[in-house]
N, CA, C and O atoms as CSV, one atom per row, in Angstrom:
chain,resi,resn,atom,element,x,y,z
A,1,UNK,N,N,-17.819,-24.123,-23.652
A,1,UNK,CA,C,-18.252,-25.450,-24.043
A,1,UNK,C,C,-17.021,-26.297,-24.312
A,1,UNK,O,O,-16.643,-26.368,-25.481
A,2,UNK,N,N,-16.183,-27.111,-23.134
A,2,UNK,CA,C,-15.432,-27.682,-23.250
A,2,UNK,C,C,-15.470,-29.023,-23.401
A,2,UNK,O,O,-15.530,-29.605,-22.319
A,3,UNK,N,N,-15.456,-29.740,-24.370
A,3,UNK,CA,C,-15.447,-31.328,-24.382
A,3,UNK,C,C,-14.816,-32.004,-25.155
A,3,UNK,O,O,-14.251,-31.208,-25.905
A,4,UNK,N,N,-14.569,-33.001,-25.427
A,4,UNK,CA,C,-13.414,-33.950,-25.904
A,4,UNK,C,C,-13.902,-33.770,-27.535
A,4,UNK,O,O,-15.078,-33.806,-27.896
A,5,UNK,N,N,-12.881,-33.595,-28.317
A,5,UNK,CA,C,-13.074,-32.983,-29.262
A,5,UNK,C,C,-13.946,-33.915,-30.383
A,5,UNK,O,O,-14.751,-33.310,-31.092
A,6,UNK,N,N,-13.825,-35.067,-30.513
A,6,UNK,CA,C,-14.431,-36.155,-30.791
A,6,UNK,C,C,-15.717,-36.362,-30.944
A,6,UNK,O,O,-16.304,-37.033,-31.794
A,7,UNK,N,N,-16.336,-35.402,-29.587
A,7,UNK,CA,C,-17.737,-35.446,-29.610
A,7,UNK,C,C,-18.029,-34.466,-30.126
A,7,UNK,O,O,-19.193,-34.646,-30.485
A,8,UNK,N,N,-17.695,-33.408,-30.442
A,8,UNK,CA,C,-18.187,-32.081,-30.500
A,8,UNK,C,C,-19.349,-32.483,-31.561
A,8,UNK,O,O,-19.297,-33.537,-32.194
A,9,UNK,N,N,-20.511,-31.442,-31.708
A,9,UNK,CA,C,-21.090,-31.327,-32.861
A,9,UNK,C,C,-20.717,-30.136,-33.235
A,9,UNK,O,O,-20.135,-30.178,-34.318
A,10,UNK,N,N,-20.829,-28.882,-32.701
A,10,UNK,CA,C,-19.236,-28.146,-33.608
A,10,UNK,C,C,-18.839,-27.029,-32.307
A,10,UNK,O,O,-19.313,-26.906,-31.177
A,11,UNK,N,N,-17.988,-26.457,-32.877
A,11,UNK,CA,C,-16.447,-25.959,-32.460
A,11,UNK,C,C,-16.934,-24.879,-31.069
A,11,UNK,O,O,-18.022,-24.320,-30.932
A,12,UNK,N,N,-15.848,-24.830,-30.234
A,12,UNK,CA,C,-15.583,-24.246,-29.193
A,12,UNK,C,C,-16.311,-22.545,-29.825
A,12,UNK,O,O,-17.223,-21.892,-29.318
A,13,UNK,N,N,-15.734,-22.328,-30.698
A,13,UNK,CA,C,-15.602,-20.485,-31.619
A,13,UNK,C,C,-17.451,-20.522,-32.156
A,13,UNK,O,O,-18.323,-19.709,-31.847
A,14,UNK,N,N,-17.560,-21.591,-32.910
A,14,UNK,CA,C,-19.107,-21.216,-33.639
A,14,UNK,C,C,-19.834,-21.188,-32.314
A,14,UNK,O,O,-20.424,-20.190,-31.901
A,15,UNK,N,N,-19.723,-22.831,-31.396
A,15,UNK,CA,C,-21.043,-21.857,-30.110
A,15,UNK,C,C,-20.774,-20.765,-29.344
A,15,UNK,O,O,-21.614,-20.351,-28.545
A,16,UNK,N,N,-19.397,-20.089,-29.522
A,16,UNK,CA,C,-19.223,-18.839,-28.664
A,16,UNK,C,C,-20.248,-18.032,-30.029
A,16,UNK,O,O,-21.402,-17.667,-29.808
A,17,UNK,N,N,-19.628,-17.877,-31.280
A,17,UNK,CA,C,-20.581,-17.222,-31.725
A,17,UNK,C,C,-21.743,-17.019,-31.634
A,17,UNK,O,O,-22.115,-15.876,-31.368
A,18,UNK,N,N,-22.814,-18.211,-31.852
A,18,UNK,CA,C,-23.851,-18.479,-31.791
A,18,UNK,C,C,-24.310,-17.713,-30.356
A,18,UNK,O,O,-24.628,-16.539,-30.545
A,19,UNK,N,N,-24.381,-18.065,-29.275
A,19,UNK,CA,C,-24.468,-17.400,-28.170
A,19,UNK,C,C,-24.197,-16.043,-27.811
A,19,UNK,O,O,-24.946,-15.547,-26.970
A,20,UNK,N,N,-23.192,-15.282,-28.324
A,20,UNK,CA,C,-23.137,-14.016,-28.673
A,20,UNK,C,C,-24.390,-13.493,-29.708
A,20,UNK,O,O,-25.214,-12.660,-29.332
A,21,UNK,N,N,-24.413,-14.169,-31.206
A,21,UNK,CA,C,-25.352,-13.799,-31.861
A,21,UNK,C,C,-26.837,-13.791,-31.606
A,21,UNK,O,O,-27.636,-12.914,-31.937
A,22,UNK,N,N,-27.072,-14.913,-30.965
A,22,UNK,CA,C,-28.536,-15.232,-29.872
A,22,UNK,C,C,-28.555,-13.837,-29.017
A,22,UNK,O,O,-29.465,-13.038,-29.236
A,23,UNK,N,N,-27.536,-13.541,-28.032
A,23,UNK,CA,C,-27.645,-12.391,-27.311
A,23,UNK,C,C,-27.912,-11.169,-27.686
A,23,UNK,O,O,-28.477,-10.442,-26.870
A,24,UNK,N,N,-27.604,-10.702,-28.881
A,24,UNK,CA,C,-27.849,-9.489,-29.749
A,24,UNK,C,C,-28.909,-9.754,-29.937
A,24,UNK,O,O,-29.799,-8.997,-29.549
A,25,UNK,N,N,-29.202,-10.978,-30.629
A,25,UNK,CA,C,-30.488,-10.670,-31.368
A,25,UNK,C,C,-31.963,-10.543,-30.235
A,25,UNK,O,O,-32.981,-10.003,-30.666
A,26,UNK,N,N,-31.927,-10.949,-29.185
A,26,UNK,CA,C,-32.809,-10.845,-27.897
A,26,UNK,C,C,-32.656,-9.208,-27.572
A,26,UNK,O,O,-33.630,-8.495,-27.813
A,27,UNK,N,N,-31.790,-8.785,-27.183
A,27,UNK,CA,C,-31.373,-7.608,-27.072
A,27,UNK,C,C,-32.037,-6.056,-28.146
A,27,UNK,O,O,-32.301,-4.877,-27.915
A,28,UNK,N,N,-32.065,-7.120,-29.526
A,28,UNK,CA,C,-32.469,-5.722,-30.174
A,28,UNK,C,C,-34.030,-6.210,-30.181
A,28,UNK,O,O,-34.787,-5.316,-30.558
A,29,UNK,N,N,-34.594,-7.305,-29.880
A,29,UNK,CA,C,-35.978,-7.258,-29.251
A,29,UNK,C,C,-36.552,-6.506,-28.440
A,29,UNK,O,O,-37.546,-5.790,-28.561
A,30,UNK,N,N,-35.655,-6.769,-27.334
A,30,UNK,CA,C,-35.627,-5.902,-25.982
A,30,UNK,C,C,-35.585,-4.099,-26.144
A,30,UNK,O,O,-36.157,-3.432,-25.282
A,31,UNK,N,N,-35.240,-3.768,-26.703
A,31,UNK,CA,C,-35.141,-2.318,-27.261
A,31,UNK,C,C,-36.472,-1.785,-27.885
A,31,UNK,O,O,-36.812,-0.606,-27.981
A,32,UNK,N,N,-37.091,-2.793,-28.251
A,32,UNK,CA,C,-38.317,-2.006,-28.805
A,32,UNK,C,C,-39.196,-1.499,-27.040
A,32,UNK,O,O,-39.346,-0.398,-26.509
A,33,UNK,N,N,-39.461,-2.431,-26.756
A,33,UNK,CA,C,-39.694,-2.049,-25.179
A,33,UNK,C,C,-39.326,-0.958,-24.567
A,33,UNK,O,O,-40.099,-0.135,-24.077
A,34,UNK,N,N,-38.267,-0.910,-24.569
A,34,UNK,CA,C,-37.388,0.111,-23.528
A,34,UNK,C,C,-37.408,1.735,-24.250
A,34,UNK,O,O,-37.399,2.855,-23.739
A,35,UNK,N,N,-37.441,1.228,-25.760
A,35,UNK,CA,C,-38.157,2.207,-27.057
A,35,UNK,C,C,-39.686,2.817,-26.154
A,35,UNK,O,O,-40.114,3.954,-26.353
A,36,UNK,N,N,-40.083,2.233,-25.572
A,36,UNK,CA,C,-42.044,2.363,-25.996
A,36,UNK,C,C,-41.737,3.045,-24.381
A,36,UNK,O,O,-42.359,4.071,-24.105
A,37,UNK,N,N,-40.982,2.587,-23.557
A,37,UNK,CA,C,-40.396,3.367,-22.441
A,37,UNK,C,C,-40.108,4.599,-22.276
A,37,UNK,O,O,-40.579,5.371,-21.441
A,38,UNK,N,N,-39.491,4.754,-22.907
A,38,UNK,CA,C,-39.013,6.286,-22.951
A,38,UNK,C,C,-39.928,7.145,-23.830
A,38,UNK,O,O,-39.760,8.362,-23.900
A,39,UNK,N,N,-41.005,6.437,-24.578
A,39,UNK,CA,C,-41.511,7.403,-25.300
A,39,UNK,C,C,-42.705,7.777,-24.240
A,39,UNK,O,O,-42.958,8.960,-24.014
A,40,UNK,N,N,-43.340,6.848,-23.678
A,40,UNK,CA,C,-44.086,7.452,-22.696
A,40,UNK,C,C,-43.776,8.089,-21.610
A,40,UNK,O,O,-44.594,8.583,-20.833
A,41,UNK,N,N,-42.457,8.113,-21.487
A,41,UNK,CA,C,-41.928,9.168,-20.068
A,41,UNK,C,C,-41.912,10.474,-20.847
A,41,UNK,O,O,-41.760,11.550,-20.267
A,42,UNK,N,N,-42.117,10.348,-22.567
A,42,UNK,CA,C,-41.562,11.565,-23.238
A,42,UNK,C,C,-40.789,12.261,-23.218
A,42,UNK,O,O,-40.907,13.486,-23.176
A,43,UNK,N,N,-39.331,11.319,-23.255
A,43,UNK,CA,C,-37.995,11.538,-23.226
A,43,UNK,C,C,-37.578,11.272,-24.840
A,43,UNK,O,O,-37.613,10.149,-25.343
A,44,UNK,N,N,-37.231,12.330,-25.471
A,44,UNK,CA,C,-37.057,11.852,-27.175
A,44,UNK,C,C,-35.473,11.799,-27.266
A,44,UNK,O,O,-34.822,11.221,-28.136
A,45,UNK,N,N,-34.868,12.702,-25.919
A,45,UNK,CA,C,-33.549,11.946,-26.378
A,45,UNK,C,C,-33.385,10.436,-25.690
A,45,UNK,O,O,-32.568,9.760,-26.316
A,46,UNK,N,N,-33.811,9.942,-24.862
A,46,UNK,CA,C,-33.802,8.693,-24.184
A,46,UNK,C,C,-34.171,7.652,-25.622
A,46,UNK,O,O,-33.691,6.539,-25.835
A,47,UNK,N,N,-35.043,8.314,-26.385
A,47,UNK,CA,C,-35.954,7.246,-27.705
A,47,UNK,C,C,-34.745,6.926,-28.337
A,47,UNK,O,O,-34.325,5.800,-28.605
A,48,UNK,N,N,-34.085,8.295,-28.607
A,48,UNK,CA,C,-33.438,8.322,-29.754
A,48,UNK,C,C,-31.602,7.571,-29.233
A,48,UNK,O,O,-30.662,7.190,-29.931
A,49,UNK,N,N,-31.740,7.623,-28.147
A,49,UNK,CA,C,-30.302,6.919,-27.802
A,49,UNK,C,C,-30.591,5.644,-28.037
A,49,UNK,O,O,-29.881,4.950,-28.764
A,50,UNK,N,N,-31.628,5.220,-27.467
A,50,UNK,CA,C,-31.961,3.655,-27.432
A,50,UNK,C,C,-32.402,2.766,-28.857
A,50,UNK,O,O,-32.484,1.538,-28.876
A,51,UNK,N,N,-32.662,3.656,-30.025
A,51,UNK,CA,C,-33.058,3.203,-31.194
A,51,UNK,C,C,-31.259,3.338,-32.032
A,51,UNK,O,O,-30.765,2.726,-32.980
A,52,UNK,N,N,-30.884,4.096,-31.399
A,52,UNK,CA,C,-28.884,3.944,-32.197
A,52,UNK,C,C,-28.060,2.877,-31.656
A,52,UNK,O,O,-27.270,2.193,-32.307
A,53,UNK,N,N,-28.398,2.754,-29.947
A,53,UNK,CA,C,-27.994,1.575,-29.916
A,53,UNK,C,C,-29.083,0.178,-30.030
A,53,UNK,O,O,-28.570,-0.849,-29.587
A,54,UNK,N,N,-30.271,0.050,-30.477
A,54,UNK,CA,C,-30.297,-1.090,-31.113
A,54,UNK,C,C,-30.381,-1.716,-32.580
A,54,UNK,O,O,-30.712,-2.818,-33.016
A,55,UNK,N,N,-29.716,0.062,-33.423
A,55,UNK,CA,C,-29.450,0.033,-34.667
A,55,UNK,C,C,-27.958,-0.481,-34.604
A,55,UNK,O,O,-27.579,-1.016,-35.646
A,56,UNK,N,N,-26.989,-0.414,-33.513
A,56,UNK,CA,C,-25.481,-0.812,-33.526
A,56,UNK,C,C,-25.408,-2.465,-33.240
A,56,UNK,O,O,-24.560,-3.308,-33.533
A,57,UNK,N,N,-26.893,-2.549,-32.419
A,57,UNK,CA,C,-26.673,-3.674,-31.787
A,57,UNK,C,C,-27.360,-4.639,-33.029
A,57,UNK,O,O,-26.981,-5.807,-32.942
A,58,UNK,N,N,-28.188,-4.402,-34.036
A,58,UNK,CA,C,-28.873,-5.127,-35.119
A,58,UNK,C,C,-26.772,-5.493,-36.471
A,58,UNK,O,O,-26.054,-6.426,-36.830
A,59,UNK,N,N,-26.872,-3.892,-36.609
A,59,UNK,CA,C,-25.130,-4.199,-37.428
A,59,UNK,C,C,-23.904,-5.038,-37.043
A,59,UNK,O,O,-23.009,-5.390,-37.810
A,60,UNK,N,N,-24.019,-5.332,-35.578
A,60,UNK,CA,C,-23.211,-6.034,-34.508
A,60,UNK,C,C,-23.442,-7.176,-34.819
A,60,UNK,O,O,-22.457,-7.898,-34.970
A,61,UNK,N,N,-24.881,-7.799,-35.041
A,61,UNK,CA,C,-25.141,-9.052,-34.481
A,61,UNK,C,C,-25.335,-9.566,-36.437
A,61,UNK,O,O,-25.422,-10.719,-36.859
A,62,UNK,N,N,-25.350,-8.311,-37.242
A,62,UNK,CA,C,-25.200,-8.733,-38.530
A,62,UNK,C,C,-24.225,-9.212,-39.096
A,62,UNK,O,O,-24.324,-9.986,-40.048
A,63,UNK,N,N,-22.787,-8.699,-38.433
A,63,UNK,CA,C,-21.111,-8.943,-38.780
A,63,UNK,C,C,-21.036,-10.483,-37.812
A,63,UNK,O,O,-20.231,-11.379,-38.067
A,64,UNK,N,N,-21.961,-10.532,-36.784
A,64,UNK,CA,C,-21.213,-11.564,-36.400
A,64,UNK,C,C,-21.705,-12.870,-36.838
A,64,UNK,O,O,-21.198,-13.981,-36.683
A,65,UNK,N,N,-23.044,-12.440,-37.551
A,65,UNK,CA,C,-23.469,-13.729,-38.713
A,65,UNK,C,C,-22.586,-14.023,-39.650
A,65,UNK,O,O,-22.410,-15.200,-39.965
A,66,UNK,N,N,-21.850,-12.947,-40.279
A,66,UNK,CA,C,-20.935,-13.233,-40.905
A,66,UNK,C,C,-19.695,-13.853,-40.426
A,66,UNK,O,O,-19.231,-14.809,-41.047
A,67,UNK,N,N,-19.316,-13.555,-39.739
A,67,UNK,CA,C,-18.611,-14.506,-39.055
A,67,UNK,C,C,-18.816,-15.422,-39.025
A,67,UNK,O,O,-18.006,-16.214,-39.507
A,68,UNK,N,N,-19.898,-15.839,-38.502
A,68,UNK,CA,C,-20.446,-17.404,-38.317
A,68,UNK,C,C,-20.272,-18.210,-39.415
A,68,UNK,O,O,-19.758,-19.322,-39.535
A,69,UNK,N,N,-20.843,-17.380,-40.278
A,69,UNK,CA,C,-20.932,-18.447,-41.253
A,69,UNK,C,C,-19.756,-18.668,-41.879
A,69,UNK,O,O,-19.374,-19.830,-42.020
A,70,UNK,N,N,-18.829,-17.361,-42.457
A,70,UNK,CA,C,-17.186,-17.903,-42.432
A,70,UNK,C,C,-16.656,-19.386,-41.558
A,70,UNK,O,O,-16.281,-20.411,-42.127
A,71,UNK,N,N,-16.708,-19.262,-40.602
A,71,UNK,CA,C,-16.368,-20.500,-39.482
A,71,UNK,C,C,-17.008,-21.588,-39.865
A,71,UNK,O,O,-16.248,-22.509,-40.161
A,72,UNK,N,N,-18.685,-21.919,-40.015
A,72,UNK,CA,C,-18.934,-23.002,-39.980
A,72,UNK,C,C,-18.402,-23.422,-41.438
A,72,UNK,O,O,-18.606,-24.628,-41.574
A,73,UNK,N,N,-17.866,-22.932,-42.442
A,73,UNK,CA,C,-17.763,-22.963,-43.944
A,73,UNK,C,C,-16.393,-23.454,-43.766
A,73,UNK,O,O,-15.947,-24.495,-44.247
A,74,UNK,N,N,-15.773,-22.622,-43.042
A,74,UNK,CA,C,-14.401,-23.001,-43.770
A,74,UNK,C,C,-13.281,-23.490,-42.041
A,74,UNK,O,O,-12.060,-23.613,-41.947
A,75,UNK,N,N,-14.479,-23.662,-40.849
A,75,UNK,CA,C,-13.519,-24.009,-40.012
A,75,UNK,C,C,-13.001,-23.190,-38.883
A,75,UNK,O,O,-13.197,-23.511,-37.711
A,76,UNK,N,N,-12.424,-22.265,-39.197
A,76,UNK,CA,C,-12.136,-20.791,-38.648
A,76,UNK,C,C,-11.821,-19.361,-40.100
A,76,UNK,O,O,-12.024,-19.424,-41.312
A,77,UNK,N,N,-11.286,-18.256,-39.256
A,77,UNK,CA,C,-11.372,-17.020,-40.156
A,77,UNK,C,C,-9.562,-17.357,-40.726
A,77,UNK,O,O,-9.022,-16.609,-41.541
């Protein structure tokens, strides 16, 4: 999101965040699915891989709220 800085409504870093954080958070949506997937192929290690990574991907997208909000608060980290 490149534009004359003037206009911005905010920073190059928060909408990279934001867009990263949007992406996780779709993602660990998406997992319940792919969850309900593997349980009907009755694959429990397939369940169980896919519920760690959208337990990494929920802690991921939790740090990078924090982030966020560092940035919009104070600017950058």
């Amino acid at each position: 999101m490149r534009t004359d800085d003037k206009s911005k409504v905010i920073s190059d870093l928060e909408y990279d965040l934001l867009t990263v954080l949007q992406n996780k958070a779709e993602a660990v949506q998406t997992y319940e699915s792919y969850i309900e997937d593997a349980q009907q192929a009755n694959s429990q290690p397939c369940v169980e891989l896919l519920q760690r990574l959208r337990e990494q991907d929920k802690q991921q997208a939790q740090e990078i709220r924090r982030h966020l909000q560092e940035v919009m608060q104070k600017g950058k980290m």
